[in-house]
N, C-alpha and C positions, 0 to 999 in steps of 0.2 A: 717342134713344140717342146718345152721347155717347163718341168713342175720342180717345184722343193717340196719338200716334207720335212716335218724335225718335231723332235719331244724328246726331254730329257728322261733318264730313266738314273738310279740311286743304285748304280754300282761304276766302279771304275773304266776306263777304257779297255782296259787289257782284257777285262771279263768280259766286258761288251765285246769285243773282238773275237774271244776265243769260241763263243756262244755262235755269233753270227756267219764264222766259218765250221762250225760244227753238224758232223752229220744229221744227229737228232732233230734240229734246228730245221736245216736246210732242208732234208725229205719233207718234214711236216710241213713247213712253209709251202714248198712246191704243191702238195697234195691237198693243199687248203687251198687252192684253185680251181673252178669248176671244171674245168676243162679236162685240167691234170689226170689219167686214171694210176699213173704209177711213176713212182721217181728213185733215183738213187743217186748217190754223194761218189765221186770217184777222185778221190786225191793223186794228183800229176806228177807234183815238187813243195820239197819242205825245206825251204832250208832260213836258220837264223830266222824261225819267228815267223816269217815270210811266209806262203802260201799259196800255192796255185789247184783250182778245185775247178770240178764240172758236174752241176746237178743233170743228168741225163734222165728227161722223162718223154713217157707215151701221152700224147693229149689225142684230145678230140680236133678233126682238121677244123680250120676256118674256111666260111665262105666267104667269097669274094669284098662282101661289105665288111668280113668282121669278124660278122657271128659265130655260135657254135655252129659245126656241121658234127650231129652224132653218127653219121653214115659209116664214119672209117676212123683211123688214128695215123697219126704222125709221131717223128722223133722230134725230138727239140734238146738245145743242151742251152746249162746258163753257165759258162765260163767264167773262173770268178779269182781275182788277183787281189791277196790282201799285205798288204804293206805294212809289217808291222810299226817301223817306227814312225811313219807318216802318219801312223794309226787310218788308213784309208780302206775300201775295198771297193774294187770296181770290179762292173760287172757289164757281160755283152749275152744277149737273149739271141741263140739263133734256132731258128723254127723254119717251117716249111718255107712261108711268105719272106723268107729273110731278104730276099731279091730287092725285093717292094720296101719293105718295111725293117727301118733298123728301132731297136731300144738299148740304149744301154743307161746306167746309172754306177754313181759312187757315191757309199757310204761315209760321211766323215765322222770322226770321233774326237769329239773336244773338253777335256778335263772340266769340270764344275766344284765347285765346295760341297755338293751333295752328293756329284758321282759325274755322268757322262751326258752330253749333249747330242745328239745322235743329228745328224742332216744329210736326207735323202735327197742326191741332183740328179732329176732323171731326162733323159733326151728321147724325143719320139720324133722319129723322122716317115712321111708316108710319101713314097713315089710314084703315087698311082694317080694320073689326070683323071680334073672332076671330083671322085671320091675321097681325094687324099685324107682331104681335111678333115671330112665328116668322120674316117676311120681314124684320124689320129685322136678326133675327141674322144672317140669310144674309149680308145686302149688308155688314155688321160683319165678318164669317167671310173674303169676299170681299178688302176692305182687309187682313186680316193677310196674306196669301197677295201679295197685290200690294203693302206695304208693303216685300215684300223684294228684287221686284223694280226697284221706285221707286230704293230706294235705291242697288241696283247700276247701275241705268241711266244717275243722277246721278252716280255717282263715273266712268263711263267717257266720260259726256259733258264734264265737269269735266278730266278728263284730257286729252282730243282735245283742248279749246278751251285750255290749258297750252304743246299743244307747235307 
């Protein structure tokens, strides 16, 4: 399964970029997840602009459909490669169910006369007969719900790093 997302935000790419790999950013982002109980930013490789990151957090396991399960917790990391001059940053989600289930997405960033175009490509893949589908709506369903709060979180972090 296969979503976009995009909205423009009124500051350049570079700051969009430098925002979107930043740890303030990314912990908060993670930990604005329900599931999420604790996250942190651990920088891999820097070199020329470029970027290699991994959000490492504790969540709540899923059940077999999906769900939360509050019984226990899990590790999850989100692997995150940013491109500077491509202006890109892709990302791979791996979680317990990663067997079953892949996500990843890239960020693109595209110069505007106001500032920056932002377009989220996300891929959901569900390899589990029967249920696939109905989980891959979910985790789909999920990204709309958090694609509103992404974006408010970026324009307030984009803000902070302004003044």
């Amino acid at each position: 399964m296969k979503l976009v997302k995009s909205f423009d935000v009124d500051a350049p790419p570079e700051q969009v970029g430098q925002v979107l790999c930043s740890e303030a950013f990314n912990v908060a982002a993670e930990r604005d997840r329900d599931e999420v109980l604790d996250a942190r930013h651990v920088l891999l490789e820097e070199r020329d602009g470029d970027l290699v990151f991994e959000v490492r957090s504790t969540e709540y396991k899923r059940k077999k459909t999906g769900g939360i399960d509050r019984s226990g917790t899990v590790e999850s990391k989100i692997r995150n490669t940013y491109d500077a001059r491509a202006r890109t940053l892709s990302w791979v989600y791996e979680g317990a169910g990663s067997r079953w289930v892949s996500v990843t997405g890239i960020y693109r960033l595209t110069p505007t006369e106001r500032g920056t175009h932002v377009i989220h490509d996300i891929s959901i893949e569900v390899n589990i007969p029967l249920i696939g589908g109905r989980i891959a709506k979910m985790i789909s369903g999920e990204f709309d719900v958090a694609a509103q709060r992404f974006e408010r979180l970026l324009r307030a972090q984009l803000r902070a790093s302004m003044t």
